[in-house]
Structure formats: structure tokens, C-alpha cells
KOLVO-278074 format. One record per residue: x, y, z of N, C-alpha, C in turn; residue in three letters. Coordinates in steps of 0.05 Angstrom, whole numbers, padded with zeros to 5 digits, always signed. Layout:
BEGIN
XYZXYZXYZALA ...
REM end
This chain:
BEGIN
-00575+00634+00060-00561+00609+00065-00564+00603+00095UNK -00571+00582+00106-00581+00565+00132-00551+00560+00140UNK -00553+00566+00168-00526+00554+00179-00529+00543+00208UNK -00509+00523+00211-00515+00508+00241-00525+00527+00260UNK -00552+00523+00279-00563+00535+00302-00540+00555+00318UNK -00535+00569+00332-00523+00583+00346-00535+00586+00361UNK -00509+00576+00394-00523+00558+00426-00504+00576+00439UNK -00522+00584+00458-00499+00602+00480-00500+00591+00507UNK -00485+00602+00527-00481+00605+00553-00490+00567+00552UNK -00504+00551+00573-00506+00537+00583-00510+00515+00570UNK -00528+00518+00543-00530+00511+00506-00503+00513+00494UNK -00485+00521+00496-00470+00521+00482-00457+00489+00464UNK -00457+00483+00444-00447+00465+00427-00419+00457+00433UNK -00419+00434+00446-00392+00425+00446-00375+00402+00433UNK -00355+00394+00422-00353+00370+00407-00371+00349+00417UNK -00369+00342+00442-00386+00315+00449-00410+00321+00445UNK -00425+00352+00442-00452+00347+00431-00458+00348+00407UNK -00430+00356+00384-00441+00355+00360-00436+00322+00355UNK -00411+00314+00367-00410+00286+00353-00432+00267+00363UNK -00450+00276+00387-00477+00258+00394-00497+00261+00378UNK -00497+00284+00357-00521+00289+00340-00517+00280+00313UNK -00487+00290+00308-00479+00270+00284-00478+00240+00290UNK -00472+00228+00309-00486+00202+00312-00507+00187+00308UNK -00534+00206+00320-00558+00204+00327-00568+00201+00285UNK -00556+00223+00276-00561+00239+00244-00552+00196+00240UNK -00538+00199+00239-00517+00171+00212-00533+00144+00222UNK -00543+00138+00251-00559+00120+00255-00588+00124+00236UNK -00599+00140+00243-00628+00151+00230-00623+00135+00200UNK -00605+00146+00189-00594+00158+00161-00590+00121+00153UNK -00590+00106+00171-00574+00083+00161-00603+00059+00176UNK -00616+00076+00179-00650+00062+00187-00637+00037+00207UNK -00624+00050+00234-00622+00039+00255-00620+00048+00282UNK -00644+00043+00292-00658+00059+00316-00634+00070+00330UNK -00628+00091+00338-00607+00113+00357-00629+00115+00383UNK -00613+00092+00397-00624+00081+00421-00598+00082+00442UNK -00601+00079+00468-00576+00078+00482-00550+00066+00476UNK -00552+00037+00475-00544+00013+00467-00531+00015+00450UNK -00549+00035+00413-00535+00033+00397-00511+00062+00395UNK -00527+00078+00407-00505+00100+00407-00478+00101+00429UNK -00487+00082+00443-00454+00071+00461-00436+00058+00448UNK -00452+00041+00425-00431+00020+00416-00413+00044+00392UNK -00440+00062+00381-00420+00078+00357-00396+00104+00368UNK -00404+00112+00390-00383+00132+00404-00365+00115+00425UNK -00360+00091+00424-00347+00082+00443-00354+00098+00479UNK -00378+00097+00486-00381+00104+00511-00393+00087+00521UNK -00397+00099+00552-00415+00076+00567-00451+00089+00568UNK -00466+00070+00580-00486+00069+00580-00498+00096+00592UNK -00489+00097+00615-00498+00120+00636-00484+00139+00624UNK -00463+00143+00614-00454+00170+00593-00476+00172+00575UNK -00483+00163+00565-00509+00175+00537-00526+00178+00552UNK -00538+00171+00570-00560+00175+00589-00564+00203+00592UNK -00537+00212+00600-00532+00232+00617-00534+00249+00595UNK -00515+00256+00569-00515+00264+00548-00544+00268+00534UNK -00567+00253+00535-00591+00254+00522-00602+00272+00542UNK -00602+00269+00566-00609+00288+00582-00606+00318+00574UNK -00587+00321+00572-00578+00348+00561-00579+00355+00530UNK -00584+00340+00514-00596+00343+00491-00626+00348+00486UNK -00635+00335+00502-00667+00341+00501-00670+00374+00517UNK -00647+00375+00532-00648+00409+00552-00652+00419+00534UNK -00632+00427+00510-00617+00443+00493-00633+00437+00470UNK -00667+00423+00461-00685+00419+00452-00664+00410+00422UNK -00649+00400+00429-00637+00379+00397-00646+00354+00398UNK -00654+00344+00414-00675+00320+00405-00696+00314+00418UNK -00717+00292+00413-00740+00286+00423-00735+00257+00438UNK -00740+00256+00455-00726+00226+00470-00754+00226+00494UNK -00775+00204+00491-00781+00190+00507-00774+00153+00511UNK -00774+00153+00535-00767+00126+00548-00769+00110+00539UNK -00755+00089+00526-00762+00061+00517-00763+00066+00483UNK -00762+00087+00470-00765+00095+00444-00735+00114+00431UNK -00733+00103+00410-00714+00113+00399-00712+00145+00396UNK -00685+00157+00395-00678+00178+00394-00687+00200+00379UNK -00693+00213+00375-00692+00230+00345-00684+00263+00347UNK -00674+00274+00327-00656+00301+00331-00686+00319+00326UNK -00686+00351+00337-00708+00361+00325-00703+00381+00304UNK -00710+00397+00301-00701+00403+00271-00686+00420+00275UNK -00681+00431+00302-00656+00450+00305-00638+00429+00302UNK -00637+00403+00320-00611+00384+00314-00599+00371+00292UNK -00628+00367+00272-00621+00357+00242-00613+00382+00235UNK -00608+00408+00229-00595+00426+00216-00563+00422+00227UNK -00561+00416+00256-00535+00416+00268-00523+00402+00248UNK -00539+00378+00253-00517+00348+00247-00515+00354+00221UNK -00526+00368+00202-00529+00366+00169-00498+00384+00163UNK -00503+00408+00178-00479+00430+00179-00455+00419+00184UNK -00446+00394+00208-00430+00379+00211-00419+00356+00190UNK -00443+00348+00163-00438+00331+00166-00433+00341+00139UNK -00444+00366+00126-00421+00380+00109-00390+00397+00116UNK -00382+00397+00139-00365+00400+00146-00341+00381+00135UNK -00354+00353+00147-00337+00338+00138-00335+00328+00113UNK -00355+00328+00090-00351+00310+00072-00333+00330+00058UNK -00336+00364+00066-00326+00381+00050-00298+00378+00048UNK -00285+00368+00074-00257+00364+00087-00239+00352+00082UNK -00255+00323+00075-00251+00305+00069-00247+00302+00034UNK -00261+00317+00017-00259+00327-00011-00231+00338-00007UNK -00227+00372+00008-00209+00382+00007-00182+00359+00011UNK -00186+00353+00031-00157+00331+00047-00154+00320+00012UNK -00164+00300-00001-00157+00289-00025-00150+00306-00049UNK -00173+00326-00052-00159+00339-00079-00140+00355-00074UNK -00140+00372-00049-00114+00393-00050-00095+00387-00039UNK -00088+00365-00028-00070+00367-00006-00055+00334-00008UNK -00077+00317-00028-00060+00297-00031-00064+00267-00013UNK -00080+00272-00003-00083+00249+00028-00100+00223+00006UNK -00090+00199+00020-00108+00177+00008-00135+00178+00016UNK -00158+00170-00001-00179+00166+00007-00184+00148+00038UNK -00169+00131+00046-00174+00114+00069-00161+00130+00091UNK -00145+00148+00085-00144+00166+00116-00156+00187+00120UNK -00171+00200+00105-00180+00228+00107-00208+00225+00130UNK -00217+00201+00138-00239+00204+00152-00231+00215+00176UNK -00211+00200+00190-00205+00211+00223-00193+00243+00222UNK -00172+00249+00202-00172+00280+00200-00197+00293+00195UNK -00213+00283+00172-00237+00313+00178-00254+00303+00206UNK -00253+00292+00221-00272+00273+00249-00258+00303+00261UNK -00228+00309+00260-00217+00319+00286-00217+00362+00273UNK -00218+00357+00242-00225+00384+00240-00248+00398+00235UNK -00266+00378+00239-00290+00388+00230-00302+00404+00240UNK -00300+00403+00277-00314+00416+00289-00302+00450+00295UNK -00276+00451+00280-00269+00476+00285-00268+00499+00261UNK -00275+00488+00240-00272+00513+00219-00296+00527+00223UNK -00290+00547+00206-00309+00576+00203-00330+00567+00183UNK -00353+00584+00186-00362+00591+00159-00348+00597+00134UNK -00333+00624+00145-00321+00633+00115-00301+00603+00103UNK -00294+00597+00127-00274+00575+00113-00281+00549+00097UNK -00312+00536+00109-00327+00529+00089-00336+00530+00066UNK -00340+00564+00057-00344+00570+00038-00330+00566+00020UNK -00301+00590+00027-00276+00578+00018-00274+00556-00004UNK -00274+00530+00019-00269+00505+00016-00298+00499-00015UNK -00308+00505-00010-00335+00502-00022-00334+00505-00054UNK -00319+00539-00050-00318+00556-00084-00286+00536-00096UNK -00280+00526-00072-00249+00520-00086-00245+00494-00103UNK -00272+00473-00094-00272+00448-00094-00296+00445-00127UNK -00308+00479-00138-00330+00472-00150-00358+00468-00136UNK -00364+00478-00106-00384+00467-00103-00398+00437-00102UNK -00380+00416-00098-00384+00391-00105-00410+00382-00092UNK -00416+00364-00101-00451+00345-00085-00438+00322-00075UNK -00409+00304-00077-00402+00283-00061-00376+00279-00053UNK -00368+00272-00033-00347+00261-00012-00332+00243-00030UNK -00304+00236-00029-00298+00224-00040-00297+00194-00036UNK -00316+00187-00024-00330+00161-00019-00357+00149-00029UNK -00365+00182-00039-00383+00173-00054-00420+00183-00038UNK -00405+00198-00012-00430+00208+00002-00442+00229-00001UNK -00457+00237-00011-00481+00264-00020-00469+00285+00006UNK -00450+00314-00002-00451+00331+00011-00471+00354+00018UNK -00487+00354+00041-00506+00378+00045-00487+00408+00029UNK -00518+00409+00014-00504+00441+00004-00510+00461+00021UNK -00508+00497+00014-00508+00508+00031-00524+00517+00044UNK -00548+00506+00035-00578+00511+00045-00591+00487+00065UNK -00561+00472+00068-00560+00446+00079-00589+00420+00072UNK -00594+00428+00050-00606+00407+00037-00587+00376+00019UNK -00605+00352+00028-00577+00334+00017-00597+00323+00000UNK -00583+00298-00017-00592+00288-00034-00600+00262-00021UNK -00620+00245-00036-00631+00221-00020-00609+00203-00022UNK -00604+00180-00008-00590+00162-00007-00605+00138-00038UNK -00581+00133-00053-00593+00125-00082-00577+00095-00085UNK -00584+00073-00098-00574+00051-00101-00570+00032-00083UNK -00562+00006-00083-00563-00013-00059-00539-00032-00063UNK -00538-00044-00033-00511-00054-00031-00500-00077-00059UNK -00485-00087-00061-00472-00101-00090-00481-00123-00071UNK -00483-00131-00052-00492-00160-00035-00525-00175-00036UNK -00538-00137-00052-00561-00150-00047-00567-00151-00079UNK -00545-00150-00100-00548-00152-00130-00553-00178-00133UNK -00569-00190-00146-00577-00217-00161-00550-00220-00186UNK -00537-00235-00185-00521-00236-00219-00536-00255-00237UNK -00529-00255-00258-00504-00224-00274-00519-00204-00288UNK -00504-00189-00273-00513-00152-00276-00485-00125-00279UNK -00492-00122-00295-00480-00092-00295-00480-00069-00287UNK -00461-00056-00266-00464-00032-00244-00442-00025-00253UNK -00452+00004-00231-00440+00019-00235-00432+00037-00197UNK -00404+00033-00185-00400+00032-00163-00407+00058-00160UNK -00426+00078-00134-00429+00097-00131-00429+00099-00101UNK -00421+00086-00084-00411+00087-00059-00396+00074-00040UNK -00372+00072-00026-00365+00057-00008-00360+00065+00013UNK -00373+00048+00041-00374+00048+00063-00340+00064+00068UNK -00347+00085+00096-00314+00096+00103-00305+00087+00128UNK -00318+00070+00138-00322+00061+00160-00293+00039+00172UNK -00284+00041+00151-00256+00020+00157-00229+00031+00136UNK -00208+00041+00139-00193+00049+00124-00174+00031+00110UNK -00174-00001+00128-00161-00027+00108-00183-00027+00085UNK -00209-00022+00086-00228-00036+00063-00228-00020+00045UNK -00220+00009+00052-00221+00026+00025-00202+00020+00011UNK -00171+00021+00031-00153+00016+00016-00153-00012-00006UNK -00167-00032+00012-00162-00053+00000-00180-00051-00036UNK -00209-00047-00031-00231-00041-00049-00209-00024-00076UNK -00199+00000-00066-00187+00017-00082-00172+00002-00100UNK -00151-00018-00085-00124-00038-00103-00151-00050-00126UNK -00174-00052-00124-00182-00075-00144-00197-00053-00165UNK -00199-00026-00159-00211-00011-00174-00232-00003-00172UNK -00241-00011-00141-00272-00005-00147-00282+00016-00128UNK -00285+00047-00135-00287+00070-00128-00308+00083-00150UNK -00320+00097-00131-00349+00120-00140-00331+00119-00182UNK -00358+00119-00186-00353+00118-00209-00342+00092-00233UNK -00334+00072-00219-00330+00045-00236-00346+00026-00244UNK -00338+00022-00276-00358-00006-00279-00353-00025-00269UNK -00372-00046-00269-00363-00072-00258-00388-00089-00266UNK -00375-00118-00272-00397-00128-00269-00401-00152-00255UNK -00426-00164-00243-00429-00184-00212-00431-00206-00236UNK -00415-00220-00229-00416-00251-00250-00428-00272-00234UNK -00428-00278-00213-00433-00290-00190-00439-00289-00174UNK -00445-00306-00142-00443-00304-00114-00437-00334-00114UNK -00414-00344-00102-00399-00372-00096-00430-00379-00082UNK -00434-00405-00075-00458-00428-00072-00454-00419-00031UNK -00466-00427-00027-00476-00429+00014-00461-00396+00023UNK -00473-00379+00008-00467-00355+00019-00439-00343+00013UNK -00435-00356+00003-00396-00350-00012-00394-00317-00019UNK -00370-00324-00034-00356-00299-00045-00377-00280-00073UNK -00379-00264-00069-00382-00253-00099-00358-00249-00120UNK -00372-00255-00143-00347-00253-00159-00352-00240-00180UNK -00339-00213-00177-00331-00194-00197-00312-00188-00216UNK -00321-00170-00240-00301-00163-00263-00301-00136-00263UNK -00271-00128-00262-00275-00093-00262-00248-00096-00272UNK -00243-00069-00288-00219-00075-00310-00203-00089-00318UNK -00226-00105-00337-00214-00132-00346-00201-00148-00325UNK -00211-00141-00293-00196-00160-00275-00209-00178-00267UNK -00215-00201-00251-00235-00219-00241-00224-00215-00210UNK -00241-00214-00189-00237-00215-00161-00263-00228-00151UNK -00256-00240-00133-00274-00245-00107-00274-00232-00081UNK -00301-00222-00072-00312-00199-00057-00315-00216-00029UNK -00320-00221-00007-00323-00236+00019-00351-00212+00025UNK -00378-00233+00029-00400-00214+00030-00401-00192+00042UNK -00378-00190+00068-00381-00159+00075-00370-00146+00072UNK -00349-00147+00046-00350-00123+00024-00374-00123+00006UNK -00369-00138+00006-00397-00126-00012-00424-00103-00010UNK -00416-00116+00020-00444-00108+00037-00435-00077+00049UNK -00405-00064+00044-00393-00044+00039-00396-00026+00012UNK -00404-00032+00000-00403-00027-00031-00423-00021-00048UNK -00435+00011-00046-00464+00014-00060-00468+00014-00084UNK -00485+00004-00101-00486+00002-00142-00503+00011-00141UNK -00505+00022-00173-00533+00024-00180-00523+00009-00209UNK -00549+00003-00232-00545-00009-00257-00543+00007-00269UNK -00524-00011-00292-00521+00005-00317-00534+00007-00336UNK 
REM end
């Protein structure tokens, strides 16, 4: 079983360098260049902070960074960020099934425990949950060989109607939209079907248990299907 790199003395791994690689990882991952610019806007830092930070990532050979060209982790750093980023989906499982937490808060708790559990405690967490393959948002957990699954299906915004899906992911990126998404039913695993998109870019308009709603395109554009 593969486990995150182990960095000593001057290398040593610190939250701000795992959360720069798990950054660097979710940009890649979301096919949007992890460039200065964009990794200031996703860690809330400034410019000359990532500067300084890539500097020392490229020391500590977790990524490849020449000038003018986007970022990229090297494969010591894609193991980091993968190990991190089962950390959290694992956490974030746990936080919901054992402990009871809504799906729209569990992101900032596993953000803040992620970086401190153990191995064994992973495991733990691992044998306790079944070994699961997704987050309860619907995101493919690296297993323990930290291999993940491809990213599968596409946003409900870019569905043509009328079609029948089947919801298998939503964005965690906002904890009003889960909550809100959740009130109408539509979580990993629901049917639904796209009856519409309102005329000059409008609303989508959906049916999901026997309910009718209208979607505002950036839910939608929150909201991964695949067909039924």
C-alpha cells in the first residue's frame, strides 16, 4: 500500500504545503491552468506569497514550474495531493455516516482535519465506512494504493432536453447550494429528468420526485449527470 511521500528536516510538509498541492491537484483535475493568478484566487493569498511558495515547492521537487507556464505537481506531489485528497473525502464520509453532520458542512471540518490524522486512523476510517469509492458529494475517493477513478459524466447545464439522468455529483464548493440542491432532492444517486432550459439562457427545468423545479444555470453548472 503507497502512502503520502515522507519529507524531513527542511522538506518537511506543512499545511500550507499540502494545501498548495492539493490546490495545484483540484485545478489540474478541473482542466484549469494552476498558474499564479489562479492559485491566489483559490487559497485566498497574494501574488508574491505563491511566488514564494512555488519556490519552495519546486526545492522540495513537488512540482515542475517554469516561467510563464503553468504549474504541475511531480509525481512525488501527485501522490501527496492524492493521499490528502483521500484524507478528506474519507472524513468527510466519516463526518456524515457516523457522526451525523449535514452534507453542506462537512467540507470545512475535513479542510481542518485532514491534515492531521494517522495512517492507522485512515485505515480505521476506511474498514469502518466499507472501503467506499465516493465522498458524499459524489467525488471518487483515492483508494489505498491511491489510485482514483476517472472523472465520469457532465454538467446538467451542458444536457440538451428532454433527457433522463441520473445525478452522480455535486459541486462542494458552496454549502448554501448543497443545502439548497439537497431540499429539491437532488443528490448522488437521483433520478431526474431535464424537461427544459427557459429561452435566452434561462432557467432549467427539472422533475425529480414527482416535483417540478427550476435550476438558475449555475446550478446546474454545479450538478454532474450521467443518462439513464
Amino acid at each position: 500500500m503507497m502512502h503520502k511521500p515522507e519529507l524531513t528536516g527542511q522538506s518537511r510538509a506543512t499545511r500550507s504545503v499540502e494545501d498548495y498541492i492539493k490546490a495545484i491537484y483540484h485545478l489540474s483535475a478541473e482542466s484549469t491552468d494552476a498558474t499564479t493568478r489562479n492559485l491566489a484566487g483559490r487559497l485566498a493569498v497574494s501574488g508574491p506569497a505563491v511566488s514564494k511558495m512555488l519556490r519552495r515547492l519546486t526545492a522540495m521537487g513537488l512540482i515542475e514550474h517554469e516561467r510563464g507556464r503553468p504549474v504541475r505537481l511531480s509525481s512525488t506531489g501527485r501522490l501527496m495531493a492524492l493521499e490528502m485528497v483521500r484524507h478528506h473525502r474519507l472524513l468527510e464520509l466519516y463526518l456524515v455516516e457516523a457522526l451525523g453532520y449535514g452534507w453542506d458542512t462537512v467540507h470545512d471540518e475535513a479542510e481542518r482535519l485532514e491534515h492531521h490524522i494517522s495512517e492507522e486512523f485512515e485505515n480505521r476510517i476506511d474498514a469502518l465506512l466499507g472501503h467506499p469509492t465516493f465522498c458524499p458529494h459524489g467525488d471518487p475517493i483515492p483508494d489505498s494504493n491511491l489510485s482514483i477513478a476517472a472523472a465520469a459524466g457532465r454538467a446538467l447545464s451542458q444536457v440538451r432536453p428532454p433527457a433522463e439522468l441520473t445525478v452522480i455529483r455535486v459541486s462542494d464548493k458552496s454549502a448554501a447550494l448543497l443545502k439548497y440542491v439537497a431540499g429539491l432532492g437532488l443528490v448522488p444517486g437521483a433520478a431526474l429528468r431535464l424537461v427544459e432550459q427557459e429561452p435566452f439562457g434561462g432557467s432549467f427545468v427539472v422533475e425529480v420526485g414527482g416535483k417540478v423545479a427550476r435550476l438558475a444555470p449555475s446550478v446546474a453548472d454545479a450538478i454532474t449527470v450521467s443518462a439513464r
